[in-house]
C-alpha positions in Angstrom: 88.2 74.2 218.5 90.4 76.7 216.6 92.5 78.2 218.9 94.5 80.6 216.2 90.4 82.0 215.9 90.3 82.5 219.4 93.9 83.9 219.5 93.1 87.0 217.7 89.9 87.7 219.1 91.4 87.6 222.3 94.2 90.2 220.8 91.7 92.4 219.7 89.8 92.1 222.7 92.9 93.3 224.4 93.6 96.1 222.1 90.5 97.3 222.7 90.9 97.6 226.2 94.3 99.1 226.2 92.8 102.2 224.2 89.7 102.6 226.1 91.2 102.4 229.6 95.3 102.9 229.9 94.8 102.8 233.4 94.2 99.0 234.5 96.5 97.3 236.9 98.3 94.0 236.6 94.8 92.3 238.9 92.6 93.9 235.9 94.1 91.8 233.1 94.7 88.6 235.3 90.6 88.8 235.4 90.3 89.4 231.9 92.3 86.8 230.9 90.7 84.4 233.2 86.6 85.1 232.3 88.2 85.1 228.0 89.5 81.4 229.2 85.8 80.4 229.8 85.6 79.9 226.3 87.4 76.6 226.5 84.6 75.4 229.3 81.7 73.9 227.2 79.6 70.7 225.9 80.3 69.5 222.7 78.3 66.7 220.7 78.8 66.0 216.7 76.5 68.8 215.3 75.5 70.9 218.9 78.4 72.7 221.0 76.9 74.8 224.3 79.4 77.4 225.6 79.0 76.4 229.3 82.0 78.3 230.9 80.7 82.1 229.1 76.7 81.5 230.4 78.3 80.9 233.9 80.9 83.6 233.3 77.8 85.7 232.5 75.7 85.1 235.8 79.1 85.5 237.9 79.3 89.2 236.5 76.1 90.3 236.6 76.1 89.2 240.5 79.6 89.9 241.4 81.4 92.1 239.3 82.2 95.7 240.2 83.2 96.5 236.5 79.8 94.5 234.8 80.6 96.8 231.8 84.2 95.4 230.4 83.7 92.2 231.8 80.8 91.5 229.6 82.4 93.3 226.8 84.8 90.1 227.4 82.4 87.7 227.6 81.0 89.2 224.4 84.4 88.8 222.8 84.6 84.8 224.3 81.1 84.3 222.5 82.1 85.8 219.0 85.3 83.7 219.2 83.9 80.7 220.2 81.2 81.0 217.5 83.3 81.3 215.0 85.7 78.6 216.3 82.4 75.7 216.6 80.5 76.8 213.5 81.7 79.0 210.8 85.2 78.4 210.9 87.0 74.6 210.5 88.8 74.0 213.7 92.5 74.8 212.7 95.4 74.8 215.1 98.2 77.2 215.1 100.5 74.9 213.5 98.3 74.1 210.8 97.5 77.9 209.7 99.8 77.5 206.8 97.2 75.6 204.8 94.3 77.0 206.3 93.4 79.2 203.0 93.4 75.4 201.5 91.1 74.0 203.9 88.6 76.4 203.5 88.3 76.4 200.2 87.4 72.4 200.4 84.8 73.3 203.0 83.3 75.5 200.1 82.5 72.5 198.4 79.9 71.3 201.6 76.3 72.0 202.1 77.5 70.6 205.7 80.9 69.7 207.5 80.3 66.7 209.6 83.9 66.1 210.9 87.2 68.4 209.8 90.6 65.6 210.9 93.8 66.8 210.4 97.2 64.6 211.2 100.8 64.9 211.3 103.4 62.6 209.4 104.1 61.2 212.6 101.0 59.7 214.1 100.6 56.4 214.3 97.5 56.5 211.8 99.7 57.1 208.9 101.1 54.0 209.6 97.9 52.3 209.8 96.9 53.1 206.5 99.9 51.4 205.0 99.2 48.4 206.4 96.9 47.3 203.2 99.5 48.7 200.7 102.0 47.5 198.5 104.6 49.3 195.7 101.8 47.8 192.7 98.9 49.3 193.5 97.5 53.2 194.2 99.3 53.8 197.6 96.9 56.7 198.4 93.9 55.2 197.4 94.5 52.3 199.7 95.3 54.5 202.3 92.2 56.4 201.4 89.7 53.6 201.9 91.2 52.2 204.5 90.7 55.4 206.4 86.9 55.8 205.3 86.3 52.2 205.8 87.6 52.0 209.2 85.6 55.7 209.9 82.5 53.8 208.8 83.3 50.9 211.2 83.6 48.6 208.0 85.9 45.1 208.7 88.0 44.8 206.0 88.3 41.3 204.8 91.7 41.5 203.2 94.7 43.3 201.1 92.7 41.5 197.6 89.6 42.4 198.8 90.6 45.9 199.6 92.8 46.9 196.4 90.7 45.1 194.4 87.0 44.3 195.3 86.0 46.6 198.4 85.3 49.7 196.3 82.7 48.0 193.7 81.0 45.7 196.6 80.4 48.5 198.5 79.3 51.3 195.9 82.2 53.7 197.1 82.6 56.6 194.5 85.7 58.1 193.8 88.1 60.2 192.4 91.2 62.0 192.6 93.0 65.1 191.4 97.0 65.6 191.7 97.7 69.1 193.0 101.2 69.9 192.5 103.7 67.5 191.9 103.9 66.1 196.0 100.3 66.5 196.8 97.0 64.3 195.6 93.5 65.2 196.8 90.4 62.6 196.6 87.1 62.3 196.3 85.4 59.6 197.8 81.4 58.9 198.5 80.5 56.1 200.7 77.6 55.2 202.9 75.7 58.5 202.6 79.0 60.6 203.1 81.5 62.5 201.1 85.2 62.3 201.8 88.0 65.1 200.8 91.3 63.6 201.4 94.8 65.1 200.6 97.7 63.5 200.6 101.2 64.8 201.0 104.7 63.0 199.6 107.7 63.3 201.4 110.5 61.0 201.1 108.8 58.4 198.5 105.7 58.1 201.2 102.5 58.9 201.6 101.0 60.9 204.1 97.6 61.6 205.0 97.2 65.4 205.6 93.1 66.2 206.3 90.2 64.7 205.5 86.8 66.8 205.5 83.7 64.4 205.7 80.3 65.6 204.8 77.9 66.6 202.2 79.3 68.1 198.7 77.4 70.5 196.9 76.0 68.8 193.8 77.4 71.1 191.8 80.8 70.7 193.2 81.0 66.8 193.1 84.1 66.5 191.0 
């Protein structure tokens, strides 16, 4: 879910509120707040996501509410927010907003966003990935197919058959572009699924930053 999305919804929901009606006590906003917070109350699968908490929140208004009126003007609020949060925009969290721009200009590439990952330099995963790699081969190519291989539930047979062979007996696709002089992004099509990868360099190591997995516009396949 992106939470910075929902973040400044819920500010403007707020400001809105403050200018229409100066006059709300301390119980007012505690209410508000709480019936926004629905928003975080739903059913998520891969491709469907069913804001459970705002239908509720809906119902308990309409039967229970003395102020109906701003209380579904919040709920209103919640929906937008969490529209934009499960389908428009990739779920970014407030520490990743820096790059945000970035990541949204890789989604461009999709006729549809299956799965949006991103990871820190210090999960365990980036460790994981190196576990195939040594200093005379591609490190982030390695670390790139192990990844995709081990999304796709793929056993891989060994570190030979991984540099070397994995790519050709399987008929993955792939490419890679440096951006910068820290930062590579790949390419990769395996299996009926396209893979955008970036990875960062820090201290002579690679790092897996996101990976966006769908399907790429044919006229944006690099």
């Amino acid at each position: 879910m992106n939470y910075a999305i929902l973040l400044v919804v819920f500010c403007l929901l707020t400001i809105l509120i403050y200018f229409t009606d100066k006059k709300r006590d301390f119980r007012s906003w505690v209410k508000i707040t709480l019936l926004y917070l629905l928003v975080f109350v739903s059913y998520n699968t891969e491709h469907l996501h069913i804001p459970i908490g705002i239908i509720i929140g809906y119902f308990i208004v309409l039967k229970w509410s003395k102020d109906a009126s701003i209380m579904k003007v919040t709920l209103l609020f919640a929906l937008i927010g969490y529209i934009f949060s499960m389908y428009i925009l990739p779920p970014v969290e407030l520490k990743h907003i820096p790059y945000s721009k970035e990541l949204y200009e890789q989604i461009n590439r999709f006729n549809e966003v299956d799965s949006i990952k991103l990871f820190s330099k210090e999960e365990q995963l980036q460790e994981k990935l190196r576990v195939y790699t040594d200093n005379q081969v591609d490190i982030d190519r390695v670390m790139f197919l192990t990844y995709i291989l081990s999304d796709k539930a793929v056993k891989i047979k060994d570190r030979h058959w991984l540099i070397y062979s994995a790519s050709h007996d399987l008929g993955i696709i792939g490419s890679k572009k440096s951006k910068g002089s820290n930062e590579v992004l790949f390419y990769m099509t395996f299996s009926g699924s396209d893979y955008i990868g970036m990875f960062e360099h820090d201290n002579n190591k690679s790092y897996l930053k996101y990976v966006i997995k769908g399907d790429i516009k044919k006229s944006k396949k690099p």
